[in-house]
N, C-alpha and C positions, 0 to 999 in steps of 0.2 A: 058791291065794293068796286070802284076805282081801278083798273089795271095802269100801275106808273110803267110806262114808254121809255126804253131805254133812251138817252138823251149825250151819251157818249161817258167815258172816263175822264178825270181828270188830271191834273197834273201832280194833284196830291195822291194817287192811285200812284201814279211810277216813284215818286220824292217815298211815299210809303215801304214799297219793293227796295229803292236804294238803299232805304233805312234797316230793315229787315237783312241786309244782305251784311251791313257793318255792324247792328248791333242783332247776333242772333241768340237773343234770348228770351226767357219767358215775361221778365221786369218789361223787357223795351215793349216787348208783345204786347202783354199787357195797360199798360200806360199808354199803346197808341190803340185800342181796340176799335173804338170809336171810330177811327179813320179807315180802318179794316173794312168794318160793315157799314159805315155810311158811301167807300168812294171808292171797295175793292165787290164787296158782297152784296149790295143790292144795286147798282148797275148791272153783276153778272148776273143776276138773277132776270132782270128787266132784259137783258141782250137773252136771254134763254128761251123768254118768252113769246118775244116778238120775231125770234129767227126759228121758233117753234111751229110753227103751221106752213116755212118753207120745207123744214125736213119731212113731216107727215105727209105731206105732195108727193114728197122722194121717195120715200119708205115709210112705214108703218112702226115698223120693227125697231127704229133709231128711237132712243131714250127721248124725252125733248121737258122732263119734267124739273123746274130751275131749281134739283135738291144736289145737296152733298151724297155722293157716293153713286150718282146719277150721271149728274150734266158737269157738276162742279166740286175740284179736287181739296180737300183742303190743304193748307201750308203746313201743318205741323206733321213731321215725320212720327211715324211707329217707331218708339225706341226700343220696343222687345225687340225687331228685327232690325235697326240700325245702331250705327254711333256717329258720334260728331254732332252737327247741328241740327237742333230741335225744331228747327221751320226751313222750309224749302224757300228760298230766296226768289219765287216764281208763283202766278198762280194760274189756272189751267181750269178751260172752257172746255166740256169734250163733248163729241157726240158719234155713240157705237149702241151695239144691239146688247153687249155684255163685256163684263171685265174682259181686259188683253182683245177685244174685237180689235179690228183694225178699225179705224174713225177719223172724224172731224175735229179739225181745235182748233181754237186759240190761246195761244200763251203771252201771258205778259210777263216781262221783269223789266228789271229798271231798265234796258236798250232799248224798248218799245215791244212793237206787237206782233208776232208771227202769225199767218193764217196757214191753215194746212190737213192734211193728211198723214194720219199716222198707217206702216202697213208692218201688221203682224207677218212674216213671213214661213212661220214654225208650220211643221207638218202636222196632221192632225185633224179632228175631225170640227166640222166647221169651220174650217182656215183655208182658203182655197187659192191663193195669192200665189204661192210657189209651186204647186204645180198647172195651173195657167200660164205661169211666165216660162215654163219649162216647155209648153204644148202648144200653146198661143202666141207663141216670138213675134211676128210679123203682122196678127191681127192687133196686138197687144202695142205695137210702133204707130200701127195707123192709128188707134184712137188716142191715142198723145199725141201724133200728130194734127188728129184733127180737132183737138179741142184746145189746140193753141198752148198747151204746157210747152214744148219744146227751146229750149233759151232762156223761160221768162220766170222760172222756179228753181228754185236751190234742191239740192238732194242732201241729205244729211243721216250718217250712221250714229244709230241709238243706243247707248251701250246709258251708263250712269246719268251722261247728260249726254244733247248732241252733238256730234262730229262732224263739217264739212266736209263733204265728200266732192262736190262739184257745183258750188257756185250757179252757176249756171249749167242744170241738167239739160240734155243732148239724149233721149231716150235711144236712139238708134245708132249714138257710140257710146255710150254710155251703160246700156243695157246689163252687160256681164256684173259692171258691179254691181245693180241695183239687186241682180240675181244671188251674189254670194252674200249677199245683207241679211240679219235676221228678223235684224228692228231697223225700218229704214223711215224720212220724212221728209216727204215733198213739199215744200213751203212756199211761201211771199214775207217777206221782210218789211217791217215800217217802220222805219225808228220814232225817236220822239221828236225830231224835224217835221212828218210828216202830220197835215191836220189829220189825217183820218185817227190817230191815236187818242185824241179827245175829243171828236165828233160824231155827232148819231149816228150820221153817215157807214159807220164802221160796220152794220148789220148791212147795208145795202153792199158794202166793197164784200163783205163775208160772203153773201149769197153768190155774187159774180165769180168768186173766187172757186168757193163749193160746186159750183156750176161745171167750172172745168173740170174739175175734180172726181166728182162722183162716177162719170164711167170707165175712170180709174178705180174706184173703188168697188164698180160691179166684179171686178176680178177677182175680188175677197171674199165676196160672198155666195158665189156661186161657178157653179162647174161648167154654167150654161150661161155667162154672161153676154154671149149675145143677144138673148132675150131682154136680157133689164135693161142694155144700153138703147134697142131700139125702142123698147118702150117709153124709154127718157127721154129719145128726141124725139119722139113725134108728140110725145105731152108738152113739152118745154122747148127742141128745139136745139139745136147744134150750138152750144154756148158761143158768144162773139168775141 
């Protein structure tokens, strides 16, 4: 069988998201299904695939299999555990070792597309984020600053949805708050101006992005993130 190649999202993908955000219910849901899975669910599926054998490079241990409850969230809220709207007006790329990991995404809603980093900050075991930033201050500045995040990424507090915190993150003034955060996300913004939002292109800008990213994310997953960051660059190389 055929492996279809992701080939980018379309503009009936975000006009979808819009839709979903004004009319949220099960009638509209349903009546646009079709548009769902032909321009929301199998492109993510095809982006999962093909940006799958960058993360197995990176780690092992990252998801990379293009399922629901995996790599890909679905829109419809749990209503035993919620109220209000039956679908989430977004729909969400991830990629972590396990539920609540800290990890990789993409989200779409109707403004376009975010790339990013999600970081668990919670204490605990396998969470290693907050006490790295508490013990690693200064190693933990240089490789932000060496992998070029500093200025070029938003910071944003996670509480129900996200919260700008700093526009343009400054790791080295900025640092204290990232540290009193519990759910924090370092992003890239694209709106729907931008071609990369319906172009294939989007897995190559994704890996560039992940690139900077990930020795940022060696701090979450280990106590001894020195190791995995020099093993990333001498595999791959000091992202540019």
């Amino acid at each position: 069988m055929s492996v279809e190649h992701f080939r980018g999202f379309s503009k009936k993908t975000f006009a979808f998201l819009a839709g979903i955000e004004k009319n949220n219910n099960k009638d509209w849901f349903d009546a646009s299904r079709d548009i769902y899975d032909q321009e929301i669910v199998a492109p993510a599926k095809a982006f999962v695939t093909d940006i799958g054998e960058f993360f197995r490079l990176l780690s092992p241990g990252i998801r990379t299999a293009p399922k629901f409850n995996e790599t890909l969230m679905r829109m419809n809220n749990d209503m035993r555990f919620s109220k209000g709207n039956p679908y989430r007006p977004y729909f969400l790329i991830h990629f972590g070792r396990f539920k609540l990991d800290s990890e990789f995404y993409i989200f779409l809603d109707k403004k376009g597309i975010d790339i990013g980093l999600f970081l668990n900050k919670s204490k605990g075991e396998e969470f290693y984020f907050r006490q790295n930033m508490e013990t690693k201050r200064e190693f933990m500045t240089e490789i932000f600053d060496r992998c070029g995040i500093s200025g070029k990424f938003s910071l944003m507090k996670l509480d129900k949805m996200p919260e700008m915190m700093h526009q343009k993150f400054i790791p080295r003034k900025h640092y204290d708050d990232l540290l009193k955060l519990k759910f924090a996300l370092i992003e890239k913004h694209y709106p729907l101006t931008s071609r990369i939002t319906t172009s294939a292109s989007l897995v190559t800008e994704a890996i560039k992005i992940f690139s900077r990213l990930y020795p940022v994310y060696c701090f979450s997953v280990s106590d001894k993130p020195e190791k995995l960051i020099s093993d990333f660059e001498n595999k791959l190389g000091i992202p540019e």
